[in-house]
C-alpha positions in Angstrom: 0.0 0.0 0.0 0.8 4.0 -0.4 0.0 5.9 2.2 2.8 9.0 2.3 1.7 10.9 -1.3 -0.6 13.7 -0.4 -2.2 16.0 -3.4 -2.4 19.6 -2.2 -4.0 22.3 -4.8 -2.3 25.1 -2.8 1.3 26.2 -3.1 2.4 25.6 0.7 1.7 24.0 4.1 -0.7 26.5 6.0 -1.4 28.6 2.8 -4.8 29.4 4.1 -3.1 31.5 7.0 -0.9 33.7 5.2 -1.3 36.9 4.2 -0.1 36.8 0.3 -0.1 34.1 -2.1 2.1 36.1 -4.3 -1.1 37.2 -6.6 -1.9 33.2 -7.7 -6.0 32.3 -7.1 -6.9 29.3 -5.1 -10.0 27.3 -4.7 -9.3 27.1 -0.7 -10.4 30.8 1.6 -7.7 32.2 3.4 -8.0 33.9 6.9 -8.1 37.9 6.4 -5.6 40.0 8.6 -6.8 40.8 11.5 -8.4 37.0 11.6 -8.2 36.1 15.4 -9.3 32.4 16.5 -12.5 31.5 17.9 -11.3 29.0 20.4 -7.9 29.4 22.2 -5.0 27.4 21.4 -5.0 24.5 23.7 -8.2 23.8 21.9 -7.2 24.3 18.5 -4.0 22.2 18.6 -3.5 18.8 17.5 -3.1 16.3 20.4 0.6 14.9 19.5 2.4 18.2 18.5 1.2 21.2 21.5 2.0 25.1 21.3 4.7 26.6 23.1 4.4 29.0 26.5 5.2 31.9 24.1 2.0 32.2 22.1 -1.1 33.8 23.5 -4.4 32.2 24.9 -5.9 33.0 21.3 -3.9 32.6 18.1 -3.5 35.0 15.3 -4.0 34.3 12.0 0.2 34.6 11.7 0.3 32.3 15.0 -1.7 29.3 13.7 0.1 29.1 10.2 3.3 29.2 12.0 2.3 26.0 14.1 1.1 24.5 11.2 4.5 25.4 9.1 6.1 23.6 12.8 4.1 20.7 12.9 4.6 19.7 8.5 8.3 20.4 10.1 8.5 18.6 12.7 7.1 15.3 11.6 8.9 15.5 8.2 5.7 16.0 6.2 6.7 18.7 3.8 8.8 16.0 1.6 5.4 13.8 0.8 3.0 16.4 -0.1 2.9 17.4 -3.8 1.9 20.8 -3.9 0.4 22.9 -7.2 -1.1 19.7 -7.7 -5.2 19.4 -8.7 -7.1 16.4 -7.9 -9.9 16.4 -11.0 -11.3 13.0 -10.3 -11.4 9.9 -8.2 -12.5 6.7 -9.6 -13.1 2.9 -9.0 -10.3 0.8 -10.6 -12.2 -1.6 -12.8 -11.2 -4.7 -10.6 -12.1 -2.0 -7.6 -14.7 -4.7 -6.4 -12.0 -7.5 -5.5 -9.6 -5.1 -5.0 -10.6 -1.8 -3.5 -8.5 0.4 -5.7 -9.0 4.0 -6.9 -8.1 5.5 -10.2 -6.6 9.2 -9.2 -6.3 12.0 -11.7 -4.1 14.7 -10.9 -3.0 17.7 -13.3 -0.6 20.8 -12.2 -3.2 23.6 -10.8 -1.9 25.9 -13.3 -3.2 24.4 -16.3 -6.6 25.6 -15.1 -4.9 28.9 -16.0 -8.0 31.4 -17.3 -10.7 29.0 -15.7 -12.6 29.4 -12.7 -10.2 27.5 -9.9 -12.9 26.7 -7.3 -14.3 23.5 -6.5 -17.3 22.2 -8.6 -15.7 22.8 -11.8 -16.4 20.4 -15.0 -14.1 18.3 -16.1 -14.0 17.2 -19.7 -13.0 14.1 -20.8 -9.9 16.6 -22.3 -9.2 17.4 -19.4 -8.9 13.9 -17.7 -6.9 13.2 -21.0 -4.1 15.0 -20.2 -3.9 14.8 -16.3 -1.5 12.0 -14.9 -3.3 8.8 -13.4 -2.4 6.8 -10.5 -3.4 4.2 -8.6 -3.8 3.9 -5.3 -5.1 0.7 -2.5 -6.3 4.0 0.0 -7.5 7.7 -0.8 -8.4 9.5 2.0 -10.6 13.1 0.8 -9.1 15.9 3.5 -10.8 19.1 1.6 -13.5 19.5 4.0 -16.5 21.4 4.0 -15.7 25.1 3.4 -15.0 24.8 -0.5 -17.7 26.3 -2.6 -19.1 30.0 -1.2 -23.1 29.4 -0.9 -24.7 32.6 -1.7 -28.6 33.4 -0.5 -31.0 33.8 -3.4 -32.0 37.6 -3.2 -34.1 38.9 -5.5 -32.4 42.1 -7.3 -29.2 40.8 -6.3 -28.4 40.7 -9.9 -29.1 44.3 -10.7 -26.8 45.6 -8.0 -24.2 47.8 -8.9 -21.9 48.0 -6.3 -19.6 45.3 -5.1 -20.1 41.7 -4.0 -18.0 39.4 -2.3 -18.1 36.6 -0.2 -16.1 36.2 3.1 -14.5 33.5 0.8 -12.3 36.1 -0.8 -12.6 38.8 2.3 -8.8 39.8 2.9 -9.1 43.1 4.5 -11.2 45.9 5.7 -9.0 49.1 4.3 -10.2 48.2 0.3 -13.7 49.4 2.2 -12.7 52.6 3.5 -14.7 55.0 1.8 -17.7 52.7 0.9 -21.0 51.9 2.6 -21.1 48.6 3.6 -23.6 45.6 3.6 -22.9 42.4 5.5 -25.2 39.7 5.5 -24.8 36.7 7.7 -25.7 35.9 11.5 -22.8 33.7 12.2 -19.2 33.8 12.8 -17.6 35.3 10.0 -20.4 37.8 9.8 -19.5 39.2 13.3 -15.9 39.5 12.5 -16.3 40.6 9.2 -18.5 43.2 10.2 -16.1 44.5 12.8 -13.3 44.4 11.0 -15.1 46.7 7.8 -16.0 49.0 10.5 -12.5 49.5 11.9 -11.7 51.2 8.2 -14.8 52.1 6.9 -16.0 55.9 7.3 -19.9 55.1 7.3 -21.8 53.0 9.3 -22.0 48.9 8.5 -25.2 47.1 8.1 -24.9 43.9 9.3 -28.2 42.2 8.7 -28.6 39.0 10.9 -31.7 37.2 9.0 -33.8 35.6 11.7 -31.0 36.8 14.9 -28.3 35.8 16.2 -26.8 35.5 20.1 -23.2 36.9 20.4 -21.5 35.6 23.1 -18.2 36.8 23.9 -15.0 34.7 23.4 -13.7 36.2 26.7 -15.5 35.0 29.6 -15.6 36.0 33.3 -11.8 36.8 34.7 -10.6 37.1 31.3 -10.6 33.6 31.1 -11.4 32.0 27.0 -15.1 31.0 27.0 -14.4 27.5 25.7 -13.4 26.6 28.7 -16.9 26.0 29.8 -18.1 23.0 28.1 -16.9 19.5 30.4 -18.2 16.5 30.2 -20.0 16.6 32.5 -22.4 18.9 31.1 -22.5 17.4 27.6 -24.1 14.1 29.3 -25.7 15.5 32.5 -26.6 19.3 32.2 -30.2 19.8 30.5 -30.4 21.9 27.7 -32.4 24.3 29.5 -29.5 24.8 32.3 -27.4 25.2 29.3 -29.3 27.6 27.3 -29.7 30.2 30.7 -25.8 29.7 31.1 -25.0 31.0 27.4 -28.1 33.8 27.3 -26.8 35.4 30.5 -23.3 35.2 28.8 -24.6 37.0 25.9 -27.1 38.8 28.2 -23.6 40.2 30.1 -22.3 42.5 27.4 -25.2 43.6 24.9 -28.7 43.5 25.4 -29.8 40.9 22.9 -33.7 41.3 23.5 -33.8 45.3 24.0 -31.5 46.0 20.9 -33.7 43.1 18.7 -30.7 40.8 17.4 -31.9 37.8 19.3 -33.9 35.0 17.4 -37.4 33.0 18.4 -34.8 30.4 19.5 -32.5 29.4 22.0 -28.9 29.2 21.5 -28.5 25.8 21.2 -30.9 25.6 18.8 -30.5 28.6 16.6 -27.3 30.9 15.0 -24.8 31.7 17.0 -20.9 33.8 16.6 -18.6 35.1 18.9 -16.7 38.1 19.6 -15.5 41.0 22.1 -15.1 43.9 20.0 -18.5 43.7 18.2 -20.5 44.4 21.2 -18.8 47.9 21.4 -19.5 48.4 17.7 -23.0 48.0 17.7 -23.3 50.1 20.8 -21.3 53.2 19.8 -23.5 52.6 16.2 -20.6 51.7 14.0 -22.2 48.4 13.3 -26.0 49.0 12.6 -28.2 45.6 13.2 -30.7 44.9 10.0 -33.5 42.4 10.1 -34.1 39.6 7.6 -32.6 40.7 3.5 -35.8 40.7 1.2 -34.7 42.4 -1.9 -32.2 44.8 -4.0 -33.7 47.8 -5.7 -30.0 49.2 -7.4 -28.1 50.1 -4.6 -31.0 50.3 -2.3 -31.5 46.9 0.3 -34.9 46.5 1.6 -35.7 44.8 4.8 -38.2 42.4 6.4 -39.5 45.4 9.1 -39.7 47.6 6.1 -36.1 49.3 6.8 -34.2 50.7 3.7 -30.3 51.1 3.6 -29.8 53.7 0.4 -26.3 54.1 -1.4 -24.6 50.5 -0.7 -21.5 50.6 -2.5 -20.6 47.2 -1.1 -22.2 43.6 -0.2 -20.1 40.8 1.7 -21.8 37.9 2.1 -20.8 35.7 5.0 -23.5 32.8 4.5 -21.4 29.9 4.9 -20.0 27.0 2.1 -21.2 23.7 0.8 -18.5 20.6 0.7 -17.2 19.2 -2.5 -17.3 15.8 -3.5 -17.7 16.1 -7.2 -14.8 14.9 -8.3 -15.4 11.3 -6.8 -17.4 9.4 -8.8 -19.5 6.5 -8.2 -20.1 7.1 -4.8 -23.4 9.0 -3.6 -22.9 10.4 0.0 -25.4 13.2 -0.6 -28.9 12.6 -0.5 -32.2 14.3 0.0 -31.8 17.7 2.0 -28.2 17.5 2.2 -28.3 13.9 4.0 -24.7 12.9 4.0 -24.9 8.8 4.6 -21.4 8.9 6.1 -20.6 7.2 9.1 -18.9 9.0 11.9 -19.1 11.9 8.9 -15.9 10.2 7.1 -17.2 6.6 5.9 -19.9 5.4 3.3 -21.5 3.0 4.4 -22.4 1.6 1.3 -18.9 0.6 0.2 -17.9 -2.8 -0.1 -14.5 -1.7 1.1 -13.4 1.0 3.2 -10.7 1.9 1.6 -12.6 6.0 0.9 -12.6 8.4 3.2 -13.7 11.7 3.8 -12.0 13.8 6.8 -13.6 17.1 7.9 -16.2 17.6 6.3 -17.9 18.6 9.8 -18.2 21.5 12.0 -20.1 22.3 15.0 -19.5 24.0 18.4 -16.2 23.8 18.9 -12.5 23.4 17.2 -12.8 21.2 14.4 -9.5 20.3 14.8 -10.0 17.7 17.6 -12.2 16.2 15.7 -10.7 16.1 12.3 -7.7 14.5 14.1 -9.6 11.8 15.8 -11.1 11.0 12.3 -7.3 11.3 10.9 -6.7 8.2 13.4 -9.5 6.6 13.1 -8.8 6.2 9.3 -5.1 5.1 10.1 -6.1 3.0 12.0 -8.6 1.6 9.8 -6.7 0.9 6.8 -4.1 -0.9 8.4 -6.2 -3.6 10.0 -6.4 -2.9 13.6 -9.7 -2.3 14.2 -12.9 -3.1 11.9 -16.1 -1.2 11.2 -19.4 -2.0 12.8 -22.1 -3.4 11.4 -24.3 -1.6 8.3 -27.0 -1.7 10.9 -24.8 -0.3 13.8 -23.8 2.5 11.0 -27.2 3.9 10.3 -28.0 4.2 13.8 -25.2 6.4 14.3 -25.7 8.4 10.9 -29.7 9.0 11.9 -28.1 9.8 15.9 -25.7 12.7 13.9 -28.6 13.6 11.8 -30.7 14.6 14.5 -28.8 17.1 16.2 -28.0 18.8 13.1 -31.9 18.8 12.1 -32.4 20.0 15.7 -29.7 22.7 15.7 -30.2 24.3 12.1 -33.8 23.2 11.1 -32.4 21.5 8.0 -29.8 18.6 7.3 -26.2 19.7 7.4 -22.3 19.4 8.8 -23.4 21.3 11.8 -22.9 18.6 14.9 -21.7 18.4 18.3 -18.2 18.4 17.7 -17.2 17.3 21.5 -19.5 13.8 21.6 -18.6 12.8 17.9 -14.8 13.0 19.3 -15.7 10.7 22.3 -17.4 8.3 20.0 -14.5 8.0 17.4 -12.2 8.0 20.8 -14.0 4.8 22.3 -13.9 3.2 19.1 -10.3 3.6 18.6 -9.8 2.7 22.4 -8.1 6.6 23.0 -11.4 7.9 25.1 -9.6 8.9 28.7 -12.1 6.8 31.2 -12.8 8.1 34.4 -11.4 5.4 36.5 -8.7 4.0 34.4 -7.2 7.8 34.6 -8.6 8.1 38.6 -5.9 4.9 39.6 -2.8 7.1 38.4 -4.2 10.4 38.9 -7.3 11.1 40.8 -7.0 15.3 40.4 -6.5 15.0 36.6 -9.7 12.3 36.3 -11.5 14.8 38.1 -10.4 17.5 36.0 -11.6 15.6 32.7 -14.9 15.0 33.7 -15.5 18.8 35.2 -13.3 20.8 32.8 -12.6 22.0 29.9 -11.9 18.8 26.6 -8.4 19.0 25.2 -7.1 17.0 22.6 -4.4 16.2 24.4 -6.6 14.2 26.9 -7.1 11.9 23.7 -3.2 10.3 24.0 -3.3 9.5 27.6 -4.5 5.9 27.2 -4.3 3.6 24.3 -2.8 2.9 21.2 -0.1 6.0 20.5 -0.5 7.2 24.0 2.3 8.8 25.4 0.6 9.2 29.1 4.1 11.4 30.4 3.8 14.1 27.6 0.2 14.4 27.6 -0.6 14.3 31.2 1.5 17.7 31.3 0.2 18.9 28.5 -3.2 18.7 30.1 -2.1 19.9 33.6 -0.7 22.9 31.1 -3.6 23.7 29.5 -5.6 23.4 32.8 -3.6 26.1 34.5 -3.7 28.7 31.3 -7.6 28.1 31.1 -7.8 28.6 34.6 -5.6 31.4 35.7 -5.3 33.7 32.5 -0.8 34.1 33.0 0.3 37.0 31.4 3.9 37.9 30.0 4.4 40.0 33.4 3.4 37.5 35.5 1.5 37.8 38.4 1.4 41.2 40.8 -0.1 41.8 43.8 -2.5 44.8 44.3 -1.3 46.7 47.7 -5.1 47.6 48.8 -4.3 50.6 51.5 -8.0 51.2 51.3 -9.2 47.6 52.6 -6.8 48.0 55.5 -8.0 51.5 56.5 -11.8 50.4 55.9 -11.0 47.4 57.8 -9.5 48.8 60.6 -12.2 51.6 61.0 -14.8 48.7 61.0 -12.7 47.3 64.2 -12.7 50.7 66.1 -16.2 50.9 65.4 -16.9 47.1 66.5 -14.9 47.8 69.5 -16.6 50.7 71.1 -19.9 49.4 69.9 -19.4 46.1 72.4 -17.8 48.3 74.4 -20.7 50.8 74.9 -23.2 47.8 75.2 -21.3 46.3 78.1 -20.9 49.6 79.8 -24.5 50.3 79.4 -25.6 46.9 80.5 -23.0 47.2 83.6 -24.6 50.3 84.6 -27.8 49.0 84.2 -27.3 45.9 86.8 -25.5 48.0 89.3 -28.9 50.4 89.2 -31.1 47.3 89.7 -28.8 45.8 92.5 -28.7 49.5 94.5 -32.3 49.4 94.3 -32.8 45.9 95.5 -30.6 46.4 98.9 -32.0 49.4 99.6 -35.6 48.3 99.7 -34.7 45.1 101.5 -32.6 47.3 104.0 -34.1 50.8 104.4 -38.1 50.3 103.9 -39.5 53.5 104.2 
């Protein structure tokens, strides 16, 4: 078997983080400048390679490609991946039923030079005529699920004049700065994009959040990151209701979500959701202007569900999300009615006779995909080399209909949207990696403790099992634990001299002091009064 060629259409490892790709198009979206990570860097990271001391609590678009360019480095990656290289189409061998092969077709990217470079693209028969074919016993699909820019069906879109984009190609707010801006989108990249137009632009950005949105801040309580909430033990025990009041009073802590209008008929674990810090003082100093539901374009002139009109937009972004790609394998149906995808533990169809085709994150969800990606990435390893087996078909589609209803339940509609943090449990129990309770309670009882109540790491995924390395990874968890918990700084710690405590504390003494001092002398007094009184009628009756 091959296993170490890896076909990448971009130029370099980490390509989507950087900030030039010396003026060559790509069919991948690359972070924009000022792009800073949702979920804080113990999160993010992969659970073999962690991030140093040096970097901050939340990464940088510059800090996550350079522990990407690290990690390709450090395992001696860079040497097996073919870069500048397009994968047009993925086929059965014809002996693929006894054998399990794929035909892959592979041509330079720039021979696409003129054509659209994005995923969905057509491919000839020409085309696959002059590409170079390969066979290969294992193809494992890595492009994931942010490929093709989906953009909402407006009517008088087409008749607008101005610019549009999607976040896709967003790079940076300055090509903005004298244009009125409309961003559409109640997610993620909407928020940031949003804040990041306004931080250049001279007019005020619409941001128009559909059906609402909750904005919770990526910062929690004590400067502490907010993804360190979610423990296991309230993924399995907590009720959604419990869970819902957290988050709203989260959100509730910073903006106003039902006075100012932007929150939806649902709650947040139900309904659209972004984070951010800066965005709250935005909207409240009216840099960022929240918009109700996008009905139509008339020219330059958006018209909105309340009845609302923004005049004069020189500019729409649209930050509505992507659709995966999986056109270019052929012969295999893993989409079905109402974007169904029939793939088991989102990475395996089931209906394959051989599992010898995978597809690795083509998921998202609340949380760092990352974890989960990586736990697919072993799963799959682990998979094609014989160590473990699939279930059943039946055990299969019980787990595909489990995935399918939280993501019906979450967005209303069948999609990639999932929780993240129990589909990395499941793949870990499967592949015997999931850190049990007790088995970690007998060598550490605080760190067992800590996995059950605290924040999920993927670190905790190589303390027991195959490729565990329990030394490494139990510090890399006690690590993580204390940056999560204690928000360190580069100064370090300093301690606040509080002269104003001590004086109010020592006036509160003085106080208390003559207070049970007076009541004593009073009361003393008072029983010397009574006895006086006593003798003398007893001794002197008159």
């Amino acid at each position: 078997m091959v296993f170490n060629v890896f076909f990448s259409n971009i130029y370099f490892s980490g390509e989507i983080w950087t900030s030039d790709r010396n003026g060559k198009t790509s069919n991948t979206p690359w972070a924009w400048d000022n792009l800073i990570t949702n979920t804080s860097k113990y999160i993010i990271t992969l659970s073999d390679f962690h991030s140093t001391q040096d970097t901050p609590p939340f990464l940088t678009r510059t800090d996550v490609y350079e522990y990407f360019q690290s990690y390709a480095d450090h395992f001696g990656l860079t040497g097996h991946i073919q870069y500048d290289t397009r994968v047009l189409k993925v086929r059965k061998t014809p002996d693929h039923s006894s054998t399990g092969q794929w035909e892959v077709f592979t041509c330079p990217t720039s021979q696409f030079h003129g054509r659209d470079k994005r995923c969905g693209l057509a491919v000839s028969k020409e085309d696959l005529n002059r590409c170079h074919k390969e066979v290969f016993d294992v193809v494992l699909v890595c492009s994931g699920c942010f490929k093709i820019p989906v953009y909402p069906e407006i009517p008088g879109l087409d008749s607008f004049p101005g610019i549009v984009r999607h976040s896709f190609d967003y790079k940076s707010g300055f090509v903005y700065e004298d244009k009125k801006v409309l961003v559409v989108g109640n997610s993620f990249s909407a928020g940031d994009v949003a804040n990041d137009v306004s931080m250049y632009s001279k007019k005020v950005v619409d941001l128009t959040v559909g059906r609402g949105t909750w904005i919770a801040p990526r910062v929690h309580h004590g400067g502490l990151p907010t993804d360190r909430n979610p423990s296991r033990y309230q993924l399995y025990y907590e009720t959604e209701e419990n869970t819902n009041n957290k988050i709203i009073a989260d959100c509730q802590s910073r903006l106003d979500h039902f006075a100012s209008g932007i929150n939806p008929d649902e709650p947040p674990t139900r309904s659209a959701f972004m984070l951010g810090d800066e965005i709250y003082l935005k909207i409240l100093t009216d840099r960022v202007r929240i918009k109700d539901e996008l009905l139509r374009f008339n020219g330059s002139t958006a018209e909105f569900k309340s009845g609302a009109k923004t005049c004069d937009i020189d500019a729409v972004i649209f930050c509505t999300g992507y659709k995966g790609d999986m056109s270019f394998v052929e012969d295999v149906n893993v989409s079905i009615d109402r974007g169904r995808m029939d793939l088991y533990n989102f990475m395996l169809p089931i209906e394959e006779k051989h599992h010898t085709l995978a597809f690795l994150g083509f998921l998202a969800g609340d949380g760092a995909p990352s974890q989960a990606i990586e736990l697919q990435a072993r799963y799959a390893a682990r998979l094609i080399t014989g160590k473990i087996a699939p279930p059943s078909k039946e055990a299969m589609k019980r787990n595909i209909e489990t995935m399918k209803s939280f993501s019906y339940a979450r967005k209303g509609k069948f999609s990639y949207q999932i929780p993240l943090l129990k589909l990395c449990d499941f793949i870990a129990s499967e592949i015997g990696v999931y850190p049990r309770f007790w088995r970690v309670f007998w060598r550490d009882p605080i760190l067992a403790f800590r996995l059950w109540s605290g924040p999920i790491f993927s670190a905790q995924y190589r303390l027991l099992g195959p490729d565990s390395d329990w030394k490494k990874a139990r510090a890399a968890c006690y690590r993580a634990h204390e940056v999560m918990t204690s928000n360190p700084t580069k100064r370090g710690k300093v301690t606040v001299r509080r002269d104003d405590v001590t004086d109010a504390r020592r006036r509160r003494l003085i106080l208390l002091t003559c207070g049970v001092s007076a009541v004593f002398a009073v009361g003393n007094v008072g029983v010397s009064r009574n006895w006086f009184q006593t003798i003398t009628s007893k001794y002197f009756e008159f």
